[in-house]
C-alpha positions as CSV (number, residue, x, y, z in Angstrom):
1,X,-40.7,-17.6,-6.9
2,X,-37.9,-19.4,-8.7
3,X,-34.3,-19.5,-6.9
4,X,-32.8,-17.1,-10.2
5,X,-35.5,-14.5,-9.0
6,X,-34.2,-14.2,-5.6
7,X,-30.7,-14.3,-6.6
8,X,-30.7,-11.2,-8.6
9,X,-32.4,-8.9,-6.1
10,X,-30.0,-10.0,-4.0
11,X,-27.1,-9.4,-5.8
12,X,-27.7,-6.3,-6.5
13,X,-28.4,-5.8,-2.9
14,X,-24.6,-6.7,-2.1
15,X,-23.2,-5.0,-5.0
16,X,-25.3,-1.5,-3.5
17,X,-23.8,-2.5,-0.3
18,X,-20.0,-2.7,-1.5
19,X,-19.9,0.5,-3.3
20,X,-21.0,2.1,0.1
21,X,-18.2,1.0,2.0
22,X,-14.8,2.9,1.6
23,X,-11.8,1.0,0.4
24,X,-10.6,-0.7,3.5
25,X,-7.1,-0.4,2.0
26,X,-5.4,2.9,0.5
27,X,-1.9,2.8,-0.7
28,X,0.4,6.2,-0.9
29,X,3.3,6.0,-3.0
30,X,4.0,9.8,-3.5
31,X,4.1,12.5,-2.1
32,X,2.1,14.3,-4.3
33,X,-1.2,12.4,-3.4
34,X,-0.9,14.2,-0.1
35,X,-3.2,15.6,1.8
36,X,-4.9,11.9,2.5
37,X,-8.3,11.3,4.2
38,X,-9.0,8.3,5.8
39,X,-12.0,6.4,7.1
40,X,-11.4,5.3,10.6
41,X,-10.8,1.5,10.1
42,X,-9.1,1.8,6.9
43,X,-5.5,0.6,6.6
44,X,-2.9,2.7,5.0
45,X,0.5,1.5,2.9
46,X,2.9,3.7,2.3
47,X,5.1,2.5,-0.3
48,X,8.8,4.3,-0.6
49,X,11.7,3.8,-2.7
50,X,14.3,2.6,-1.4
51,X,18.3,1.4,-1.6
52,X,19.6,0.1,1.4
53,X,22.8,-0.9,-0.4
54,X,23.6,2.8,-0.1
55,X,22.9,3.1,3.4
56,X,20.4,5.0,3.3
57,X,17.3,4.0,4.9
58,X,14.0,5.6,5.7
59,X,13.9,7.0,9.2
60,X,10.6,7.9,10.8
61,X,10.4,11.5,12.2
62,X,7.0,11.8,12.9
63,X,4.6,8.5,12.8
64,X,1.2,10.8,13.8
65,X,0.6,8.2,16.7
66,X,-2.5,10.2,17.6
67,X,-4.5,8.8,14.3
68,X,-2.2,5.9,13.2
69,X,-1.3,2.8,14.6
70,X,1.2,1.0,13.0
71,X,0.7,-2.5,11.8
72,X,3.8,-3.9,11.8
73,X,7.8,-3.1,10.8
74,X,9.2,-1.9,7.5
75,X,9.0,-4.4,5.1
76,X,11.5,-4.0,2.3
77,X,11.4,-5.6,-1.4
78,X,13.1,-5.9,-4.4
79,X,11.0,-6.4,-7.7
80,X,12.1,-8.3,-10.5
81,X,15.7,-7.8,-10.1
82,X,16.0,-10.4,-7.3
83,X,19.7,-11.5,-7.2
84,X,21.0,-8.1,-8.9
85,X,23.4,-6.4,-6.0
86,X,22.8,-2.7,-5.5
87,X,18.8,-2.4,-7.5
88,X,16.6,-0.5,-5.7
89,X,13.1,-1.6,-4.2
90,X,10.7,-0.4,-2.0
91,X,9.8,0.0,1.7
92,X,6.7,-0.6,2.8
93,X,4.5,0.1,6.0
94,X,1.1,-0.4,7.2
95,X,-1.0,1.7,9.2
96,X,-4.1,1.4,10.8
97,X,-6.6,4.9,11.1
98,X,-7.0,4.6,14.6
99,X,-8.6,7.8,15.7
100,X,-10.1,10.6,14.2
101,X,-8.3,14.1,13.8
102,X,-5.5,15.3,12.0
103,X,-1.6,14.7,11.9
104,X,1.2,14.5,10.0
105,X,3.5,11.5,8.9
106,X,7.1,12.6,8.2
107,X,10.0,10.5,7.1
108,X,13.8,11.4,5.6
109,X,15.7,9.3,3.5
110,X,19.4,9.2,5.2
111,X,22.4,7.5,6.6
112,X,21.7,6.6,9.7
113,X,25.0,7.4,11.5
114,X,25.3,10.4,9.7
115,X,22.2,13.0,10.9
116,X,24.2,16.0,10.4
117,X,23.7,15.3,6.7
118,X,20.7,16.5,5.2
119,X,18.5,13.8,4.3
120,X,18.6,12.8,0.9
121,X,15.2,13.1,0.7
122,X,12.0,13.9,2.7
123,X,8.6,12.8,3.1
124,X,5.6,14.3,5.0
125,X,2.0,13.8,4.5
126,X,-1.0,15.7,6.5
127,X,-3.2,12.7,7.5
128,X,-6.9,13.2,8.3
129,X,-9.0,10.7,9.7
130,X,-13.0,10.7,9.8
């Protein structure tokens, strides 16, 4: 058997194999593609707008530690505008599903020195992990 006629087979072998596997990383940007299930395994990025120049930042109320682990610190960044004071960008954090069950991740958008405000703006997603 030629080399070409064990490469195909075997392609398509590993091609079978990919489409099996869950995407190892999911990326939430809204609200509104909440509820989320996750694979155990899977990493999660939540992506948020965000202004710091306003002082408002993103303040974590509820992180579901019982399914999530977090991967690291907020990481913020500012698109195209680089060098424009005051644009907006967007905070990011990373998540590893840790444990199967159920929670909820819940964040506001506020100052931080000023929690008798209502937050500006508030985010909660119900997290399931399999």
């Amino acid at each position: 058997m030629t080399p070409a006629r064990l490469l195909v087979p075997l392609t398509f072998a590993l091609l079978a194999a990919c489409a099996q596997q869950p995407r190892q990383i999911v990326s939430l940007d809204d609200q509104s593609d909440c509820p989320i299930k996750l694979k155990t395994g899977q990493t999660l990025m939540l992506m948020l707008p965000s202004n710091p120049t306003t002082g408002h930042r993103w303040l974590m109320q509820n992180p579901a530690p019982s399914i999530l682990r977090s991967l690291g610190p907020e990481v913020y960044n500012n698109p195209e505008d680089i060098g424009m004071v005051g644009t907006s960008g967007q905070s990011v954090w990373r998540y590893k599903a840790a444990n199967a069950g159920n929670g909820h991740l819940m964040m506001v958008y506020q100052q931080p020195w000023a929690p008798e405000v209502p937050p500006e703006r508030t985010f909660d997603c119900a997290i399931t992990v399999n």
